[in-house]
N, C-alpha and C positions, 0 to 999 in steps of 0.2 A: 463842784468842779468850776473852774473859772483856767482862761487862757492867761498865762501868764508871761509867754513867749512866742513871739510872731515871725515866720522867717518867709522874706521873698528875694529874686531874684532883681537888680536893678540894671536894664540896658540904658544908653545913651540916647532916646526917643522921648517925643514930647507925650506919648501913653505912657512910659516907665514912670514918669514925675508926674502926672497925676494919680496913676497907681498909687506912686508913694507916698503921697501927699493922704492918700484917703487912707492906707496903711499908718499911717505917721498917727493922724488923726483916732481912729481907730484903739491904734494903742496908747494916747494918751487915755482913752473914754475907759479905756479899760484897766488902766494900770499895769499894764503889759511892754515888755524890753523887748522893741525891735527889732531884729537882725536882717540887715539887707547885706546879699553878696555882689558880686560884681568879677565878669571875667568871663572870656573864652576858652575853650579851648587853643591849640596852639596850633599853628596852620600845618604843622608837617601830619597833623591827625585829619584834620579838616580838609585839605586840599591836596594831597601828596603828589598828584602828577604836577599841580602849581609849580610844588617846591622843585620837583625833579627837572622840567623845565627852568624856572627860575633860577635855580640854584640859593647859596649862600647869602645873595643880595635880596632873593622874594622875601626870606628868610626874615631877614634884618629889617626892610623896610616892614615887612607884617607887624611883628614885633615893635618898632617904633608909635605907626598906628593905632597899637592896640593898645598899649602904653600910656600916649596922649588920651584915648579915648574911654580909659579906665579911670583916669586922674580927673576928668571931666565929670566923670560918673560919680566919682567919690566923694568930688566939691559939692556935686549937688546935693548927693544922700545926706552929708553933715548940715548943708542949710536946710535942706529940708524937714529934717527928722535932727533935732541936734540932740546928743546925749542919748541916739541909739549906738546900736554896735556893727559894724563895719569888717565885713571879711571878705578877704579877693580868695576867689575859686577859679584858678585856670583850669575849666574843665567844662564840657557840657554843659549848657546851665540848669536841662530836667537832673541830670545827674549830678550835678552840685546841690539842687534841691533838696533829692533824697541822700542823699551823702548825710547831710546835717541834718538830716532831718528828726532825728535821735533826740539833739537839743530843745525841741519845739513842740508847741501846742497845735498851732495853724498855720498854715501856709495860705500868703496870697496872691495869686498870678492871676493875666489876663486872660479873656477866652479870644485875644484875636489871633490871627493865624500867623508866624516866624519862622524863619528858618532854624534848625534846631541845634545848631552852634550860634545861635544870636540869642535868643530867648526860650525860655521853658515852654514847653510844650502841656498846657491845659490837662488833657486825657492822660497821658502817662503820665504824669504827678499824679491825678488825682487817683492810679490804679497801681502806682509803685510806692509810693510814699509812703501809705501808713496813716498819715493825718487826714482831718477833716480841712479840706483846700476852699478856699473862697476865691471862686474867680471872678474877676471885674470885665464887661464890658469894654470898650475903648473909650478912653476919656473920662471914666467914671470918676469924680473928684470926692464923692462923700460915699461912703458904706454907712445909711440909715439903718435903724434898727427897733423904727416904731412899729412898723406895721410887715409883721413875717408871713408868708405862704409854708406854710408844710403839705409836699406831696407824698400822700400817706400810700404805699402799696404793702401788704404786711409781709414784708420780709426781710431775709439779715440786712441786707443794704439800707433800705429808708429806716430800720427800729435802729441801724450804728447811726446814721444822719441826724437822729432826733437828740440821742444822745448824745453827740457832738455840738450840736448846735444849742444846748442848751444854758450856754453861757451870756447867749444872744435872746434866745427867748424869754428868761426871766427876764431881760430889760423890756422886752416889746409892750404894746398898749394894745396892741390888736396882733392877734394870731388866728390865721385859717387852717383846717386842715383841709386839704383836697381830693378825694378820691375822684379822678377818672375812668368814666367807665364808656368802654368801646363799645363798637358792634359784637367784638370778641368774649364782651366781658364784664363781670365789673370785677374792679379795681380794687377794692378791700370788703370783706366781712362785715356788717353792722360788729359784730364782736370785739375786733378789731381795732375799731374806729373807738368804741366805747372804753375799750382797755387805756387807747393809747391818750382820751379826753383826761381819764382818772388819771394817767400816768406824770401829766402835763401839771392836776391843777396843784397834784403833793409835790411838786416844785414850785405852785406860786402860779403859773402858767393860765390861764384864763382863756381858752383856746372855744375857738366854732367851730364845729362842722359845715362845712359847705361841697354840697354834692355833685359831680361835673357830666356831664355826658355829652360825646361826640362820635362820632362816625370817622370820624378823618384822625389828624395827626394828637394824639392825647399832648404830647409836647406842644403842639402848637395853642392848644386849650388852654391848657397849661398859663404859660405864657401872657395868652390874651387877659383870662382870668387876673391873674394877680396885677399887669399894667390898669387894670379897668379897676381895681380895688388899689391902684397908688401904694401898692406893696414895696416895700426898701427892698425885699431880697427875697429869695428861691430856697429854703431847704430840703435835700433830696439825694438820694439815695442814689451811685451809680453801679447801674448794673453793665458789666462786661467781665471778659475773658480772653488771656492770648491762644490764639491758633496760628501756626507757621511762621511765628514770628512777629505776627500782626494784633492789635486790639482790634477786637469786634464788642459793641457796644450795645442795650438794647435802644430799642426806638425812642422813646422819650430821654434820656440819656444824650443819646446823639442830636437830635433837636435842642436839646438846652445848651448843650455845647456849641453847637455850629447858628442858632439863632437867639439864644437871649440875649434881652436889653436890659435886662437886671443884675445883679450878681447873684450869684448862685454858690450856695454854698452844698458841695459835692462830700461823700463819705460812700466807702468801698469796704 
């Protein structure tokens, strides 16, 4: 398996162009075709008391706006990324995400927080999509890939994480695997752990076990762990589900989203 196709969302922000910049990057190391979108929604969806107020003229000038602000977006994706592929999605941007998302191998967005007709939203991509999502930090300009953390818990989510991200770990020179283990717990099986070392090295994979224990927040473990070992990125498994409407998330899941400094590569 290898990613042959990369698809993210590009806003008008100085994080969107270092996003893409490490996207760009990325898919040149890989030999992988780009696709960045670009686009709102249209304000009579996004604002409607606006428009009803406004009228005709909110209307128009929005639409001018957004216009200019797309044309900006799309000079930069071609300097930045030249000879990727460029599509405007007037639409949500999580849902323009998984829209396309058919086309694609990875998806990569940021984990900072946006309003959800300006930029994609981290969590629902990475629970509506389908793909294995890499999200980046703020600013992140390189997505490394020498030195990977695998947070190993044995279940469908982290055993689809591994095998997602394995396009990435045959390249690494150091891979960890991480079991955390709580007050509650521990965190994976020796059996587990052993199945999933064999599983890594008949891909090439060269992987450690390294074993974590905390009291407090495992995410945050987590975290500290692989910044303290200069790890490029997080592979990990999210766990959630909708209730009333809403994702609810589990704890480490939710910690990586709302606290890493890494990128983290997310499978559901």
């Amino acid at each position: 398996m290898s990613y042959k196709t990369i698809l993210m969302h590009v806003e008008p922000t100085p994080g969107s162009e270092a996003r893409l910049q490490a996207a760009a990057e990325l898919s040149d190391k890989l030999g992988a075709q780009l696709i960045g979108l670009g686009g709102r929604a249209s304000m009579i969806r996004v604002a409607p008391l606006a428009v009803a107020e406004g009228g005709s003229y909110a209307v128009q000038t929005w639409a001018e706006d957004e216009a200019h602000a797309l044309a900006e977006v799309e000079a930069t994706f071609h300097r930045v990324a030249p000879g990727a592929i460029w599509r405007r999605a007037p639409d949500y941007p999580t849902d323009a995400l998984c829209d396309n998302a058919a086309g694609a191998d990875l998806i990569i967005t940021g984990l900072e927080r946006a309003g959800t007709d300006f930029a994609p939203n981290a969590a629902d991509t990475v629970l509506r999509s389908g793909l294995p999502v890499l999200a980046l930090p703020a600013g992140h300009l390189q997505i490394g890939v020498e030195r990977l953390v695998i947070a190993w818990k044995d279940t469908r989510e982290a055993r689809r994480a591994v095998s997602d991200a394995l396009p990435l770990l045959r390249r690494a020179s150091e891979v960890a695997v991480v079991s955390v283990s709580t007050g509650s717990g521990v965190a994976a099986t020796p059996a587990s752990i052993e199945n999933l070392i064999n599983r890594l090295a008949h891909h090439g994979v060269n992987a450690v076990v390294e074993p974590v224990s905390t009291r407090h927040d495992a995410g945050e473990k987590l975290i500290n762990f692989a910044t303290s070992r200069r790890a490029d990125l997080i592979v990990a498994g999210a766990f959630g589900h909708s209730r009333a409407g809403e994702w609810l998330f589990g704890g480490m899941t939710q910690t990586l989203l709302e606290c890493s400094t890494l990128p983290v590569l997310f499978s559901h």
